[in-house]
GUBALO-837815 format. One record per residue (C-alpha): x, y, z. Coordinates in steps of 0.001 Angstrom, whole numbers, padded with zeros to 6 digits, always signed. Last residue first. Layout:
BEGIN
XYZ ...
! end
This chain:
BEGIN
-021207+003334+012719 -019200+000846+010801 -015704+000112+012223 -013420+001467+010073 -010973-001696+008947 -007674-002882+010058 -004919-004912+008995 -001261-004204+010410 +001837-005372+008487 +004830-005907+010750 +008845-004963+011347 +011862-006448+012100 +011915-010329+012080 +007968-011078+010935 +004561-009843+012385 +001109-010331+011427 -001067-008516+013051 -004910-009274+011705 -008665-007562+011654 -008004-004749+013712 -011033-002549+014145 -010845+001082+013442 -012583+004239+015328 -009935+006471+015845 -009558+005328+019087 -009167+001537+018654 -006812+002081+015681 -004688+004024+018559 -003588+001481+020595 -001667+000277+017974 +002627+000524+019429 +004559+000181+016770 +007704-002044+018392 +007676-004397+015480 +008217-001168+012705 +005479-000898+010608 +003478-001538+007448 +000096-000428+007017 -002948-002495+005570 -006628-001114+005651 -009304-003265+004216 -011898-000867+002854 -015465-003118+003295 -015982-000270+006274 -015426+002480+003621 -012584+004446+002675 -012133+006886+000561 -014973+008824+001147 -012450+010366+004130 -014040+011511+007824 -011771+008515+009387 -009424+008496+006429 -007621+011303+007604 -006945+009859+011203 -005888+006468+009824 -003454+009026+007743 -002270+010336+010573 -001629+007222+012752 +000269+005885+009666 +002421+008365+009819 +003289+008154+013300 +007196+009092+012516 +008564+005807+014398 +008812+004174+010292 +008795+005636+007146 +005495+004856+005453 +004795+002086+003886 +000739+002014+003244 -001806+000280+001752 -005196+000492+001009 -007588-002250-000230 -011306-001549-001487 -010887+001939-002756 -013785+004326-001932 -014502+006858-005183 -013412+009653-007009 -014807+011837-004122 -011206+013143-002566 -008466+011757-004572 -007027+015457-004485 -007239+015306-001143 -005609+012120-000699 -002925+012962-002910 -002089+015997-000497 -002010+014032+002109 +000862+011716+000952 +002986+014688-000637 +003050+014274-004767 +004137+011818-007692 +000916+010242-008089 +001354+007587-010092 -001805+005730-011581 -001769+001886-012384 -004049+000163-014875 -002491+001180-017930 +001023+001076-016779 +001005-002799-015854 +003040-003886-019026 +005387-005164-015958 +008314-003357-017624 +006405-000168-017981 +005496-000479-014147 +008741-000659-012952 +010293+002461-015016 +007205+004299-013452 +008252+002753-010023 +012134+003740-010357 +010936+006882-012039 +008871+007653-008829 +011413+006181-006399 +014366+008794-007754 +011734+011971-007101 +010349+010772-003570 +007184+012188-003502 +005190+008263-003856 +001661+007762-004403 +000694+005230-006499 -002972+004094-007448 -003743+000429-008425 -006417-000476-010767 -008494-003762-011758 -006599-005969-009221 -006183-009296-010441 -002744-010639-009112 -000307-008477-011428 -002112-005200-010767 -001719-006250-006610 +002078-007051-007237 +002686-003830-008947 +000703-001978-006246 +003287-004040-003554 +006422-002985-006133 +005700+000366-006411 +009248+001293-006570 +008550+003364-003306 +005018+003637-002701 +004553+005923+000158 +000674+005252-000154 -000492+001832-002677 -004311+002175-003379 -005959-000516-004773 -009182-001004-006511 -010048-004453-006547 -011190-006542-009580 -009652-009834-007559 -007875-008328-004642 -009714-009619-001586 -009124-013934-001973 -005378-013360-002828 -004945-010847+000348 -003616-013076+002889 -001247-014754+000593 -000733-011166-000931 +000933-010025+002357 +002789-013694+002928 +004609-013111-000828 +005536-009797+000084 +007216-011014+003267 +009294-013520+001406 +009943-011046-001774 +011278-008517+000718 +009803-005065+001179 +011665-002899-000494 +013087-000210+002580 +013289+003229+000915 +015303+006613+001961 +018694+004405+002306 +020209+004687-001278 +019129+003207-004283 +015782+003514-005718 +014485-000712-006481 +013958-002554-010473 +011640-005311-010465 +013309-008738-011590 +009689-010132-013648 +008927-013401-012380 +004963-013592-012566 +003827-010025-014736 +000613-011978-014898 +000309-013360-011651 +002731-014445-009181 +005778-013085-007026 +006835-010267-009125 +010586-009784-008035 +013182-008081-005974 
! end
């Protein structure tokens, strides 16, 4: 796994072993920031069940002026640390080595961030939840783009409910990424 473009451009990025993570894939990472190239310059990013950080690390290495990690996992937090020293990104990223929706609340009033992301394990409805957080959250604004990562058979019926649009499905082999924003009220 790799930096696709941008400053850290090339740089082998370094992924937890074992079966708890799923790196995205440098093909379907390169079609995520494809989309995104136009919404990250100067963005604030915020990269939720981050793994080896590798989609933050691609955001800090595209333009965006800060990414913010949040990954429990013990071996993927010094495998994303380790990655973000060796992409000179460190300055502008922020790990978070803590429970999902705990990190959230502690984020709480520091500001809306203009792209979140998530990975979370899949068929557990995680995603669902933290669409539900973010619904009453300062984190997010209707200008937040919203990006989750899922398997193909995630049923989204819900964004419609919790009061999101979706902007874009893209779907690949096994799984998709999901855009959505709130819908302003």
């Amino acid at each position: 796994m790799r930096v696709i473009a941008g400053t850290a451009r090339s740089l082998q990025l370094e992924t937890p072993q074992g079966l708890d993570t799923r790196p995205t894939t440098d093909r379907i990472k390169e079609t995520l920031f494809n989309i995104l190239q136009f919404d990250l310059p100067q963005a604030r990013f915020l990269d939720l069940f981050a793994g080896s950080g590798a989609i933050g690390i691609e955001a800090l290495s595209r333009g965006a002026a800060e990414a913010v990690f949040v990954e429990n996992e013990k071996t993927a937090v010094g495998c994303m640390e380790r990655n973000l020293a060796h992409t000179h990104l460190e300055k502008k990223g922020k790990v978070l080595k803590q429970d999902v929706f705990v990190a959230l609340q502690m984020l709480e009033y520091k500001g809306a961030f203009d792209i979140i992301f998530m990975d979370p394990p899949y068929h557990h409805e995680l995603e669902q939840r933290v669409l539900e957080y973010l619904t009453m959250s300062s984190l997010a604004t209707p200008d937040t783009l919203i990006i989750f990562e899922a398997a193909l058979d995630t049923q989204i019926g819900f964004l419609d409910k919790l009061g999101y649009e979706l902007v874009k499905e893209k779907c690949y082999k096994t799984n998709k990424h999901v855009f959505c924003r709130k819908i302003a009220k």
